[in-house]
matplotlib code that plots the C-alpha trace (Angstrom):
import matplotlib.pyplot as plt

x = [29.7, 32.9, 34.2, 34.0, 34.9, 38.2, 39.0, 38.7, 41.2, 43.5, 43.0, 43.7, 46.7, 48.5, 49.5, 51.2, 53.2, 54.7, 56.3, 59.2, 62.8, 65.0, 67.9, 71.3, 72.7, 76.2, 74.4, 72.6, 73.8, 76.5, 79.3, 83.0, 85.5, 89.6, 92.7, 94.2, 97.3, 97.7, 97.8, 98.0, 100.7, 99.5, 98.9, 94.9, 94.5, 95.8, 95.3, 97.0, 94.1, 92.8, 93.1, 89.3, 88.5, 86.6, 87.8, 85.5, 83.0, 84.0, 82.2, 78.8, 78.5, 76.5, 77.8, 77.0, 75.5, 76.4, 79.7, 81.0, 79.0, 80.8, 83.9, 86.0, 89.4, 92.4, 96.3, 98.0, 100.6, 103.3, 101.2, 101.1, 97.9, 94.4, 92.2, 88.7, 85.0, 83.5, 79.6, 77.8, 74.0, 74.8, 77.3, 78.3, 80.5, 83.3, 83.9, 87.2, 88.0, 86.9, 89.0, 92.3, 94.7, 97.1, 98.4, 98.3, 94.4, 92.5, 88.5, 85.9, 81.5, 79.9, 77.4, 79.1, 82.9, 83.9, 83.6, 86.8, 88.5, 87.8, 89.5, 92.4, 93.3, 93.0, 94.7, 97.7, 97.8, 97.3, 97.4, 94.5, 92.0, 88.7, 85.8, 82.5, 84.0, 85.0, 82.3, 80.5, 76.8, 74.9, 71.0]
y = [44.8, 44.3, 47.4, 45.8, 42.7, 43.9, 45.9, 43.3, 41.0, 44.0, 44.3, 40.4, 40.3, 43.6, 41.6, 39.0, 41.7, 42.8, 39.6, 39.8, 39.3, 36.6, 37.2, 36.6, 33.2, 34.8, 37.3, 34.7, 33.7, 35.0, 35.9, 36.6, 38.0, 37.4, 36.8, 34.3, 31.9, 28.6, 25.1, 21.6, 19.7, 18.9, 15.1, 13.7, 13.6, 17.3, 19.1, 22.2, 25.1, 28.2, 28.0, 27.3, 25.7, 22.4, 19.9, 17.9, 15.2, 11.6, 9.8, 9.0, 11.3, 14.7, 18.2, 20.1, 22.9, 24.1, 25.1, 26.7, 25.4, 26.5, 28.5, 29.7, 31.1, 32.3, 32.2, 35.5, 36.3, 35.1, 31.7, 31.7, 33.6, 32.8, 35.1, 33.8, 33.7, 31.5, 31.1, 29.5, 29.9, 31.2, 34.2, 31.7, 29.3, 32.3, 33.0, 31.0, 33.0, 36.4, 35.5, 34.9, 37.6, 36.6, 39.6, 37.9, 37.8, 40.0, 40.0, 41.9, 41.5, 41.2, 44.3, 45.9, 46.9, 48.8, 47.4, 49.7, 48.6, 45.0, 45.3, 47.7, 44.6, 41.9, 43.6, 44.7, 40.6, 39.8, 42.2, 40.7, 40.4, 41.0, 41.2, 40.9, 37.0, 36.3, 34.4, 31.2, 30.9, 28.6, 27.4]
z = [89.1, 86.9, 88.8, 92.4, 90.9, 90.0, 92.8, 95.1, 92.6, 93.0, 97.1, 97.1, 95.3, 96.6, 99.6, 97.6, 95.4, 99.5, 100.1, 101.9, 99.9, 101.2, 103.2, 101.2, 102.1, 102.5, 105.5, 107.4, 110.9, 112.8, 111.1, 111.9, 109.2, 110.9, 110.5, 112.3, 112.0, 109.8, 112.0, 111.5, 110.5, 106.6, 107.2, 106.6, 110.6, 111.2, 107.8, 107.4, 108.2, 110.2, 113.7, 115.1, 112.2, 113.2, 111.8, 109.0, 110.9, 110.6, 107.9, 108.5, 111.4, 111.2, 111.6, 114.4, 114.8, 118.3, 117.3, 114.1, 111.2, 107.9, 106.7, 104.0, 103.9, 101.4, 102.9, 103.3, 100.8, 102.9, 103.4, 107.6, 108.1, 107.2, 105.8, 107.3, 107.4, 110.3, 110.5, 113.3, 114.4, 117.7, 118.2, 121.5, 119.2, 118.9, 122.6, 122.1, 119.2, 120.6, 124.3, 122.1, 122.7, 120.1, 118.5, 115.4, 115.8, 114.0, 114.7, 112.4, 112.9, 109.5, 109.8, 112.3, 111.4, 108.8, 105.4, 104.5, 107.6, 106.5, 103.6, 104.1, 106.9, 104.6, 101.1, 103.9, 104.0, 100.3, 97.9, 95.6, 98.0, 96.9, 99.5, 97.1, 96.0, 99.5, 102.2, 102.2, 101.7, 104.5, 104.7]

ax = plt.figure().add_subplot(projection="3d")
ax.plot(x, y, z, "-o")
ax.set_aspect("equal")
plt.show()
């Protein structure tokens, strides 16, 4: 009796010991690693930043999440590109981004391109540039 009785304890708790892990806050959504060139004019109502980044919501409204919903960035060495991660839930909030033919522009999937191609790009721009310390975690 003690026998079946702990078998079954064991058959109804393997399932729990399966769970699945969570996905990495830093990997979720759609992600877009570029380079792209510094705008804005520095004052509060144009802030100096990476071109397509949204601009922060006015107080007491709410972000959307239609568009691009979080990034992070580090200026090149020289201080007129961006070095940038955008995030938005639907891979639709970049076609802007992704119809720019700026040469300047330079476009990289998370989980698709080259992690070594990432990074040769970005160290070309700023020497110290260290890809595990760089991205922005969303919920």
């Amino acid at each position: 009796m003690a026998v079946r009785l702990f078998v079954a304890v064991v058959c109804l708790c393997a399932p729990l010991l399966a769970q699945p892990q969570r996905v990495d806050p830093r990997n979720m959504y759609e992600r877009l690693l570029c380079v792209v060139p510094v705008i804005g004019s520095g004052t509060a109502d144009d802030p100096r930043r990476p071109a397509y980044a949204p601009l922060p919501p006015a107080p007491g409204t709410q972000l959307s999440r239609d568009g691009i919903i979080a990034y992070t960035f580090q200026l090149s060495d020289d201080g007129n590109l961006a070095l940038v991660e955008f995030v938005a839930v639907d891979r639709k909030a970049f076609r802007n981004l992704l119809a720019d033919t700026d040469a300047r522009i330079k476009i990289f999937r998370k989980g698709q391109d080259k992690r070594a191609d990432i990074e040769a790009e970005f160290k070309r721009l700023k020497k110290d540039f260290d890809l595990d310390r760089f991205g922005v975690p969303v919920l």
